[in-house]
VOKOLFI-349396 format. One record per residue (C-alpha): x, y, z; residue number from 1. Coordinates in steps of 0.1 Angstrom, whole numbers, plus 5000, padded with zeros to 4 digits. Each point is the difference from the previous one (the first is absolute). Layout:
+------+------+------+-----+
|    x |    y |    z | pos |
+------+------+------+-----+
|    X |    Y |    Z | NUM |
...
+------+------+------+-----+
END
This chain:
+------+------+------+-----+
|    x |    y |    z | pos |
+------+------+------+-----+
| 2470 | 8882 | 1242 |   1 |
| 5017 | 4992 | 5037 |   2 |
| 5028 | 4981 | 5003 |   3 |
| 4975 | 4970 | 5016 |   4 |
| 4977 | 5001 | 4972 |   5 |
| 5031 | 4998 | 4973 |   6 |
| 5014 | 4972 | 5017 |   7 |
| 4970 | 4980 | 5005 |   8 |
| 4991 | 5012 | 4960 |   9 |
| 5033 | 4980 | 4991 |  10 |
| 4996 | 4974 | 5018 |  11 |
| 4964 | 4986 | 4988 |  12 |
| 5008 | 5010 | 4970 |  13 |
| 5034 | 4985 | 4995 |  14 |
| 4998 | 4967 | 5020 |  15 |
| 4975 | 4983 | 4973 |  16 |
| 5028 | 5007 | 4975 |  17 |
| 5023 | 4981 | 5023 |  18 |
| 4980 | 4968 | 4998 |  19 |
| 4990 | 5002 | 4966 |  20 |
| 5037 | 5005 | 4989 |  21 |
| 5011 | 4974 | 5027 |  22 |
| 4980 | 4975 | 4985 |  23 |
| 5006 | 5003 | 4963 |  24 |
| 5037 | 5005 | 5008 |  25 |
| 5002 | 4968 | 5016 |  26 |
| 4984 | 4980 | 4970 |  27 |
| 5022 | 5016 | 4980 |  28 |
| 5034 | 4994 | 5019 |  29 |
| 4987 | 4963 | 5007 |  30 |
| 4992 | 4992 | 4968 |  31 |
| 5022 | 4969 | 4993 |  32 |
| 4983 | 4988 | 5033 |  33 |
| 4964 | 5004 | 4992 |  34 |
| 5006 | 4984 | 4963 |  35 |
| 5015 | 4972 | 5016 |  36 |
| 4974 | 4995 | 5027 |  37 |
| 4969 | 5008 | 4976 |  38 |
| 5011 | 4987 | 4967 |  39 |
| 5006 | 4962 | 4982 |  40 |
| 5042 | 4994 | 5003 |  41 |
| 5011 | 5016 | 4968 |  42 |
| 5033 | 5023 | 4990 |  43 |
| 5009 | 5025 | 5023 |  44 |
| 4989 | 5028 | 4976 |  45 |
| 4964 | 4984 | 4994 |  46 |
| 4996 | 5003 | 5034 |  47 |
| 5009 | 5034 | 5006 |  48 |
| 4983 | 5011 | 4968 |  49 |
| 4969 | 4980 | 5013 |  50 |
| 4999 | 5017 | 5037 |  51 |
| 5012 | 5034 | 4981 |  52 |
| 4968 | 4995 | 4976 |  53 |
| 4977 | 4999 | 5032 |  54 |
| 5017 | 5032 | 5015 |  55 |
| 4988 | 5014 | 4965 |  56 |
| 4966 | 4987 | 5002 |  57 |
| 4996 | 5022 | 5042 |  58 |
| 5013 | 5028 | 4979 |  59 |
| 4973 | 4995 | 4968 |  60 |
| 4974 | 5007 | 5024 |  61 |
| 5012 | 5034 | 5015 |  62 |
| 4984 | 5021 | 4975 |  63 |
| 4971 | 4984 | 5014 |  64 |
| 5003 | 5003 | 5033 |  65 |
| 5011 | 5034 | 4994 |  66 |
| 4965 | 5008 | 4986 |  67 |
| 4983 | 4982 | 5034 |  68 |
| 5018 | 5015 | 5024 |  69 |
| 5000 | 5030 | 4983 |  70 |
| 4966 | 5008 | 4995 |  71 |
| 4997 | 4990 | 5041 |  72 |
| 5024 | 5028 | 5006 |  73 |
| 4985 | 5026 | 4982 |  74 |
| 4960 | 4990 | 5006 |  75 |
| 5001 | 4991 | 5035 |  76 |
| 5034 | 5013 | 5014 |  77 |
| 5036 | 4989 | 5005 |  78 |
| 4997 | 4987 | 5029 |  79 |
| 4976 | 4974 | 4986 |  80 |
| 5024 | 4991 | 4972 |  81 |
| 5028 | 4999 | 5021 |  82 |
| 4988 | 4975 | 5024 |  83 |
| 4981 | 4973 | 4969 |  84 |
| 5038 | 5003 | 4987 |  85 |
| 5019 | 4991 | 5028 |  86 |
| 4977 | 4968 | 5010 |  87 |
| 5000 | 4988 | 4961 |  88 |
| 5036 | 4995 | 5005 |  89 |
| 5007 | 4988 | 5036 |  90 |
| 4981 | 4970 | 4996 |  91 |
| 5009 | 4988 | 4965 |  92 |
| 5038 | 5006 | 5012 |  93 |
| 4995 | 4980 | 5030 |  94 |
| 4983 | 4975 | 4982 |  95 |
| 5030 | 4995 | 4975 |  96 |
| 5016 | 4989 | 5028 |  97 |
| 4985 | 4970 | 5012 |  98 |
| 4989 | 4991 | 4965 |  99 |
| 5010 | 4961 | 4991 | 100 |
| 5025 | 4998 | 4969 | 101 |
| 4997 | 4978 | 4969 | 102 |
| 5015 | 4973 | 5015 | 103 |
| 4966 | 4994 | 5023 | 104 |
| 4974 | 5019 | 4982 | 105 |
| 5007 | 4989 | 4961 | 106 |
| 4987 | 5029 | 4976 | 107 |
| 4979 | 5014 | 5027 | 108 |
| 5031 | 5019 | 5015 | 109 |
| 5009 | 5024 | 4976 | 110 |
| 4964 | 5007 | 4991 | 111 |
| 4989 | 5014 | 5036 | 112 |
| 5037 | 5014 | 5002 | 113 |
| 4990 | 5019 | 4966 | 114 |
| 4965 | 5006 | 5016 | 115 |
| 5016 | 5016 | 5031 | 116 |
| 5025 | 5022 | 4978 | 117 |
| 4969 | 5013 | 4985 | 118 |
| 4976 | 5012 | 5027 | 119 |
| 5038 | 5016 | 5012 | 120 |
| 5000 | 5018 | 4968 | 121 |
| 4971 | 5015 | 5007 | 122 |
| 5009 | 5010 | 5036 | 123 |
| 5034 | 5018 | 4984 | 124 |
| 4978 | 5019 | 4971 | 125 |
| 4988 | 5020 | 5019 | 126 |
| 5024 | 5000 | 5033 | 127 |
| 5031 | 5023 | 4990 | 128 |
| 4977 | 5024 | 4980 | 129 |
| 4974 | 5002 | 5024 | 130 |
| 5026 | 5007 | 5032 | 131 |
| 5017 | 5025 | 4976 | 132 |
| 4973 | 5020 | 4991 | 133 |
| 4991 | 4999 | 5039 | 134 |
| 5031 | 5012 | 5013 | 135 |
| 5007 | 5027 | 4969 | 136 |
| 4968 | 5017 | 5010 | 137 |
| 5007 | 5001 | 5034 | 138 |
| 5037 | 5016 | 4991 | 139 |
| 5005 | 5034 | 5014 | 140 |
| 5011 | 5029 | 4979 | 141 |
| 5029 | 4998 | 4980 | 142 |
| 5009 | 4962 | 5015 | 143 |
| 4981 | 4981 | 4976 | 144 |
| 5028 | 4987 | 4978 | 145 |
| 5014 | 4986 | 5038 | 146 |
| 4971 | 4987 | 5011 | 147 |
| 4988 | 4983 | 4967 | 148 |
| 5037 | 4981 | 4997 | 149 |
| 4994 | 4990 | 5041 | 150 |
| 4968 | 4979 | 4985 | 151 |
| 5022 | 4988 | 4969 | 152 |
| 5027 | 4988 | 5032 | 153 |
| 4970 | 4981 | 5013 | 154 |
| 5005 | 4976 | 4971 | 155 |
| 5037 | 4997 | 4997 | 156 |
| 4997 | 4996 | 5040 | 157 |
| 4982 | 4970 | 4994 | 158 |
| 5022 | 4989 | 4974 | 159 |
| 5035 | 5007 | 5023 | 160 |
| 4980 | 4982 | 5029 | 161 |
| 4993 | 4965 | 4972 | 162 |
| 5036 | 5001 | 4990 | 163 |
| 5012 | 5003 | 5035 | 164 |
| 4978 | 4973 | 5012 | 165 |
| 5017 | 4980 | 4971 | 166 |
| 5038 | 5009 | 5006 | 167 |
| 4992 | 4988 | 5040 | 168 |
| 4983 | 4968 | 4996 | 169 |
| 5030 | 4989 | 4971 | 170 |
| 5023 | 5007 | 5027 | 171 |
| 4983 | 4979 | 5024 | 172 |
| 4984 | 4972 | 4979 | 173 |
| 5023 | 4977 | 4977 | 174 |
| 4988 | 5004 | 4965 | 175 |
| 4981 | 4963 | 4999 | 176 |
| 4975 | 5017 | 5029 | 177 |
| 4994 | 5028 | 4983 | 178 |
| 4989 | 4982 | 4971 | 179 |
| 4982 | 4980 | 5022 | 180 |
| 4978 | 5023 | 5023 | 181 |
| 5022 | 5031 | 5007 | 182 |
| 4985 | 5018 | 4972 | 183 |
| 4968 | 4998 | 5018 | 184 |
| 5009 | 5019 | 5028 | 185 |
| 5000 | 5037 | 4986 | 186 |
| 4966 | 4994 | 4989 | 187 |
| 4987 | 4987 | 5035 | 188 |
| 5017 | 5032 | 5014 | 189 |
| 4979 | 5025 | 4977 | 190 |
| 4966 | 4997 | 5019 | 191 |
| 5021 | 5011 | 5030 | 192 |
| 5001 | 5034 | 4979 | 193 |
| 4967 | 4999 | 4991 | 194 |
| 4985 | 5001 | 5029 | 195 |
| 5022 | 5031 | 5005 | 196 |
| 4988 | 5017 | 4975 | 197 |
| 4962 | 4991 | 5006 | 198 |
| 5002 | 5012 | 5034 | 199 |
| 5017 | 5035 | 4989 | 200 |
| 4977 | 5005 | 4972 | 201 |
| 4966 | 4993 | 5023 | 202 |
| 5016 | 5035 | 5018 | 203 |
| 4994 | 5019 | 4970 | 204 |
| 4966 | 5022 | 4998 | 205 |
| 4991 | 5008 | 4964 | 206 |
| 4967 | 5013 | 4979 | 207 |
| 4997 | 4990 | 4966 | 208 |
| 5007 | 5028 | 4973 | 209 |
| 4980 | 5021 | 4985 | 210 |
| 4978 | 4978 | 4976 | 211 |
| 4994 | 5007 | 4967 | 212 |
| 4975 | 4979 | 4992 | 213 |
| 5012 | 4979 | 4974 | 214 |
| 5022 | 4972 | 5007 | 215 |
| 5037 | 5010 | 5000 | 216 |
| 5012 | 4965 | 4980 | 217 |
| 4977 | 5010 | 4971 | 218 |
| 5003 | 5037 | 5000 | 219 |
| 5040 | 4996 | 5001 | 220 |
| 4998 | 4977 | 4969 | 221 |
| 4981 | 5022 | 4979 | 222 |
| 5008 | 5036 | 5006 | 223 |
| 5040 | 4993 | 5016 | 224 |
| 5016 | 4972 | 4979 | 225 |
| 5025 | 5026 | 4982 | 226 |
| 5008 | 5005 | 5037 | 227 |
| 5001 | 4966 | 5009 | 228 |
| 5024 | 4992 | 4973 | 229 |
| 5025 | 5023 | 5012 | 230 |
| 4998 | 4987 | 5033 | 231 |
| 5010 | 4964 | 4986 | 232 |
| 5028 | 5016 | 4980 | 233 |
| 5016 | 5012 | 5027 | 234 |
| 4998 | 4967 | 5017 | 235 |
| 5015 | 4980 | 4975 | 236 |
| 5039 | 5010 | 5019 | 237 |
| 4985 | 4990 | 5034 | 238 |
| 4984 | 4968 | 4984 | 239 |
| 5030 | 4990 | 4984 | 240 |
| 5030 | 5016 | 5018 | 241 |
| 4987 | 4989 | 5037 | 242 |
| 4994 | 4963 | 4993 | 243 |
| 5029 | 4995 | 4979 | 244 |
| 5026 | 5014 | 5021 | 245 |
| 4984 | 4993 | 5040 | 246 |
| 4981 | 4965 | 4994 | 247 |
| 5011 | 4981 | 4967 | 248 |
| 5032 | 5008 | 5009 | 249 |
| 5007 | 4981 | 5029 | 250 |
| 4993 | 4969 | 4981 | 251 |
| 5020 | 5016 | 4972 | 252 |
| 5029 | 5005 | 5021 | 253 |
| 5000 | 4963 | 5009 | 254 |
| 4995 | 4987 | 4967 | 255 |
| 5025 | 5023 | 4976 | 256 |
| 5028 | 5009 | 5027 | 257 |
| 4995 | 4963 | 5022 | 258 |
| 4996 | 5019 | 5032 | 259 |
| 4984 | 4986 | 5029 | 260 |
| 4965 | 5001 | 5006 | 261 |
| 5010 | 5017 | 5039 | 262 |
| 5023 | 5027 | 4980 | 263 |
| 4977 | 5008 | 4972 | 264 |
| 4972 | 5012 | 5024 | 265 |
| 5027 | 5016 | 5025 | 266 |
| 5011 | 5023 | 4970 | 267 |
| 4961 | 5006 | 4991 | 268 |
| 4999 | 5007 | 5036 | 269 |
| 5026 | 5028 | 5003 | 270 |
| 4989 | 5016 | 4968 | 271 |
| 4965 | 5003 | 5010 | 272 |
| 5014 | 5015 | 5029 | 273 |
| 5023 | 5025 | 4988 | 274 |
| 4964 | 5007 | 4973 | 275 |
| 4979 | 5011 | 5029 | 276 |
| 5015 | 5032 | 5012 | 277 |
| 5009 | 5008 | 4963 | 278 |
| 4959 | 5000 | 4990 | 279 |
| 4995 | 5022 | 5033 | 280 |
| 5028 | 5024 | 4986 | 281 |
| 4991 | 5003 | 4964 | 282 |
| 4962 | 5007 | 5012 | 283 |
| 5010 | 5024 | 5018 | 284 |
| 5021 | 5016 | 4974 | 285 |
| 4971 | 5000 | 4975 | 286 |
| 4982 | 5022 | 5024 | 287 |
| 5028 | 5022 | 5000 | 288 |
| 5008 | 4997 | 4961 | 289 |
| 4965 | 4986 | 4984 | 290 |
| 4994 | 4963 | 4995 | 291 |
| 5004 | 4999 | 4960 | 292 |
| 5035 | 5012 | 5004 | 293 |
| 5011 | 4968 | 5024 | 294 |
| 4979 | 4977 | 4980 | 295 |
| 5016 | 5011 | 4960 | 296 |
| 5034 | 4996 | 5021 | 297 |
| 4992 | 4965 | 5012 | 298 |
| 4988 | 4984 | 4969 | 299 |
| 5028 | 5016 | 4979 | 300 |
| 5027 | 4989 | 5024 | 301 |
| 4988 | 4960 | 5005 | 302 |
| 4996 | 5001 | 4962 | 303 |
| 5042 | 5013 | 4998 | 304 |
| 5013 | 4972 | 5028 | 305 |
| 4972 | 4971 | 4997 | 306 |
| 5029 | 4976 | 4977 | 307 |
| 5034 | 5010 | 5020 | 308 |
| 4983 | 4999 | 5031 | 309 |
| 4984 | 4968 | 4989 | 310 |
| 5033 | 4990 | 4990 | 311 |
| 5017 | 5007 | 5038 | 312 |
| 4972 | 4979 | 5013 | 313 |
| 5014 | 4972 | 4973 | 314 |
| 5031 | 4991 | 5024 | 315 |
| 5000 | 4970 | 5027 | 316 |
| 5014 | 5029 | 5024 | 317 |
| 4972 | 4998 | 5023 | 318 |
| 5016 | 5043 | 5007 | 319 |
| 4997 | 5008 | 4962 | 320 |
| 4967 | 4985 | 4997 | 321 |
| 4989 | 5023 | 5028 | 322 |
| 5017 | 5035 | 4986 | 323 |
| 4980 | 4992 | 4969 | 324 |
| 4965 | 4994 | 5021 | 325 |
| 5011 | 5036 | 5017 | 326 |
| 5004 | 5015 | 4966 | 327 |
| 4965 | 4994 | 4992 | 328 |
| 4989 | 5010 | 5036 | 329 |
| 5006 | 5039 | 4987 | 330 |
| 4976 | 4998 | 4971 | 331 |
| 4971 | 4980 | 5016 | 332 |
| 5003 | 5019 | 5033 | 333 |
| 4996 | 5030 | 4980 | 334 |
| 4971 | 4985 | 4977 | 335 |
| 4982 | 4982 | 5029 | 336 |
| 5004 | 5032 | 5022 | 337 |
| 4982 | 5021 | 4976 | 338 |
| 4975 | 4982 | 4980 | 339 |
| 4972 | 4996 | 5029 | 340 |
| 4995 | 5044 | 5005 | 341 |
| 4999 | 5003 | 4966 | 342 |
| 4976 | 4971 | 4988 | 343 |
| 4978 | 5014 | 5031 | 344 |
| 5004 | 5035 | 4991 | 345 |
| 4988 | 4996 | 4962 | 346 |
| 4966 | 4988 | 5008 | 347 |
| 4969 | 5015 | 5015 | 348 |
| 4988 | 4991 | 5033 | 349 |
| 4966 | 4984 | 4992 | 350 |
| 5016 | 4972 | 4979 | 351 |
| 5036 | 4998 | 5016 | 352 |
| 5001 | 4964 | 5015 | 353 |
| 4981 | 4988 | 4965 | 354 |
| 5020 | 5017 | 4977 | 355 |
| 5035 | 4996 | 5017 | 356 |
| 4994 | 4963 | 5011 | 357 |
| 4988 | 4992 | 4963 | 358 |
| 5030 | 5023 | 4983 | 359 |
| 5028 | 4985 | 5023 | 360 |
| 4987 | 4961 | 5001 | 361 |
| 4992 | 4995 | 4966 | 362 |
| 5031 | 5008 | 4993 | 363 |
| 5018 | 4979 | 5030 | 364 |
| 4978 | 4972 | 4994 | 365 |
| 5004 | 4996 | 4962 | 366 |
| 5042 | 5009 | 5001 | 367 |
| 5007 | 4995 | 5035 | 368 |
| 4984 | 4967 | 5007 | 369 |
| 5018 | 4987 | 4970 | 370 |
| 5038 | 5014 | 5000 | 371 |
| 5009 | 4975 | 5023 | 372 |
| 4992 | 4970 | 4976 | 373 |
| 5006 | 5023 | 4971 | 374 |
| 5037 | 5001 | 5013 | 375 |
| 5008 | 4968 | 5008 | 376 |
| 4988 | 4989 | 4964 | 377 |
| 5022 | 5023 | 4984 | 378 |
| 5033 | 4994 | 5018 | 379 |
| 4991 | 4963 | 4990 | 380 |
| 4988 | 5007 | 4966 | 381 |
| 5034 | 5021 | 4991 | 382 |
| 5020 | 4988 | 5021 | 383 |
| 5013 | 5037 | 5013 | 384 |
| 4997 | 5006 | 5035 | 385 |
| 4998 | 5036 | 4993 | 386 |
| 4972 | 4998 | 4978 | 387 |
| 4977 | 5016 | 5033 | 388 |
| 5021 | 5030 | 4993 | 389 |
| 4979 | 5010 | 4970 | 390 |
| 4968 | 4994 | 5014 | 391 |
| 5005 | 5030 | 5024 | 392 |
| 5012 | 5020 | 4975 | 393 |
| 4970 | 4996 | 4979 | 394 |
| 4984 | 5002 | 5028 | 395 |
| 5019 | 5035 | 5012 | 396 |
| 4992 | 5012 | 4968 | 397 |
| 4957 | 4995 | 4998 | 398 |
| 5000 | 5020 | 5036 | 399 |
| 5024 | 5025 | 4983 | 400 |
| 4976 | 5008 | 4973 | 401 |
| 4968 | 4996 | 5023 | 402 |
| 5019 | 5028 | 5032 | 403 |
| 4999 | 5030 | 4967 | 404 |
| 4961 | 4996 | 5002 | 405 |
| 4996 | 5005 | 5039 | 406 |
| 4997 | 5033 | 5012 | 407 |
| 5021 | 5012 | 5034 | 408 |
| 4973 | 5005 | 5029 | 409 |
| 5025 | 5001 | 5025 | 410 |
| 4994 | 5037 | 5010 | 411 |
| 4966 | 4998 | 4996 | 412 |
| 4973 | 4989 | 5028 | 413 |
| 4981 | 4972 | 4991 | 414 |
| 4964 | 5009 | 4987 | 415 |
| 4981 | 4982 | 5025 | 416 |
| 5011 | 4977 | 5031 | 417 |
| 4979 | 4972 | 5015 | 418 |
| 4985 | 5012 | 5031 | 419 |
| 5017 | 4972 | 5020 | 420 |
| 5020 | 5002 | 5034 | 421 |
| 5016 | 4972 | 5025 | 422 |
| 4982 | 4990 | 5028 | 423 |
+------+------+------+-----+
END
């Protein structure tokens, strides 16, 4: 593949990722806002609970979405996915935006707010899968552990891009206008990125693979589901790990340390930062060294540090709070680095955007969708800030038990690749 090719391969394939992750890492970070905008005056808690139970609800319908978009990628092309994706998500995120609160729409509010979530959820199903399959394929030899943790960067791009977005406007708006209306902003700014990525993804060319003649949703279910299982196994670290530790915990920062909303999302900020280059190294090294080597390390070394590191974070040093994020950057940077070659590389080509899509979103919409809230209920329930801690190592564990099953592809070509090329 040339150089041009790669680069425009990345770059349709990567920049749906961006919004996506943009959008649900701005919900996430603004929270507090959105249950104060969309929700009856109640306790602080109820409120973030009640915005964090919509978040859950977007997620609840990934499995599905993963299943539509899915079978679009692997019936009539990537392409074709790629681009019903990407407009699914623009316009709900815009929409979000200008939406009117509680305050002027009664009970109507939250239920188009959860409407819009939902028709998002379906857009991000089948989004990061889709683009990852896509750009795996196209991987050249040997550089498919790199190029498959470039489309995972996609996401966490997004996600970097949502916190920053956050950390600016609380350094330029006072804290009553960003309750007010500042939180909209972010979401106004996604269909700038939307339109990006529709206008990079109309360049790609693409033919649908080869069909088998039988619908890839139904024959994944029946003859794959031992296969889909380990696929959701291995997510459960990702599901968990990610949402815990770069979006519930900016509002965890806030609410057990009583750092400011402006320094909890510049500390998300820098970690997400430092996480980037660490995925593109430890994707690389699993090309060099096999990817069930890198993954075994990563769950086994968040499941050692998840309570002191939690612990470091527990501090009202806005620096100590940060050296604990960074601890968990090395784990998840190498988990998130990994996990897309080798979900990819498991499954055969005539069902790989059904069965990955359906393996990696059941799993993110079920456990995902809910750590947030799951979270926040504990620490209130017990009373222990650090109760998060054991959820990743539970979590750490599952994916442990689930990496022993896989086997390591890494030196061997995948069986069949979609007969697709850039414009």
């Amino acid at each position: 593949m040339q150089q041009t090719n790669a680069s425009r391969v990345i770059a349709a394939g990567a920049i749906g990722n961006v919004l996506e992750w943009y959008d649900f890492a701005i919900y996430g970070y603004f929270a507090a806002s959105i249950g104060r905008a969309f929700f009856p005056k109640e306790d602080p808690v109820a409120q973030v609970l009640s915005a964090f139970g919509i978040f859950a609800v977007g997620y609840l319908m990934r499995p599905i979405g993963g299943a539509l978009v899915g079978h679009i990628g692997d019936r009539f092309g990537r392409r074709s996915a790629l681009t019903f994706s990407i407009v699914a998500m623009a316009i709900p995120t815009f929409l979000v935006g200008v939406l009117p609160g509680y305050a002027v729409l009664g009970v109507a509010a939250p239920i188009v707010l959860t409407l819009l979530r939902m028709i998002q959820g379906l857009s991000v199903g089948g989004e990061y899968t889709t683009s990852v399959v896509f750009m795996v394929e196209h991987a050249p030899p040997g550089r498919r552990g790199l190029i498959g943790a470039m489309a995972c960067c996609g996401a966490v791009g997004g996600l970097v891009m949502g916190s920053a977005t956050g950390a600016l406007l609380g350094s330029i708006l006072s804290a009553d206008e960003m309750a007010r209306w500042g939180w909209r902003v972010p979401f106004l700014m996604g269909l700038v990125v939307g339109l990006a990525g529709l206008i990079l993804r109309r360049h790609i060319k693409d033919e649908a693979p080869a069909a088998t003649g039988k619908a890839p949703f139904g024959e994944t279910v029946r003859n794959n589901f031992p296969l889909l299982l380990k696929l959701a196994g291995l997510s459960v670290f990702n599901s968990v790990g990610f949402y815990l530790l770069f979006v519930y915990i900016v509002n965890w920062l806030q609410m057990a340390d009583g750092i400011a909303p402006q320094h909890a999302l510049e500390i998300n900020t820098v970690s997400m930062l430092v996480l980037l280059p660490c995925m593109i190294f430890m994707g690389a090294l699993s090309d060099k060294i096999g990817r069930k080597p890198v993954l075994l390390a990563a769950t086994l070394l968040a499941f050692v540090t998840a309570v002191p590191l939690f612990w470091l974070m527990h501090h009202d040093h806005a620096g100590l709070a940060l050296l604990g994020q960074l601890g968990f950057v090395l784990s998840v940077g190498m988990f998130l680095g990994t996990q897309p070659t080798i979900m990819v590389e498991e499954v055969p080509a005539a069902i790989r955007c059904t069965a990955v899509a359906l393996g990696y979103n059941v799993t993110l919409g079920v456990i995902g969708g809910v750590s947030p809230m799951m979270a926040t209920w504990l620490v209130h329930r017990t009373e222990n800030q650090l109760s998060p801690a054991f959820m990743i190592m539970v979590a750490a564990a599952i994916s442990f038990a689930a990496i022993l099953t896989f086997r390591d592809r890494s030196k061997v070509p995948l069986d069949e690749k979609a007969e697709t090329s850039p414009a």
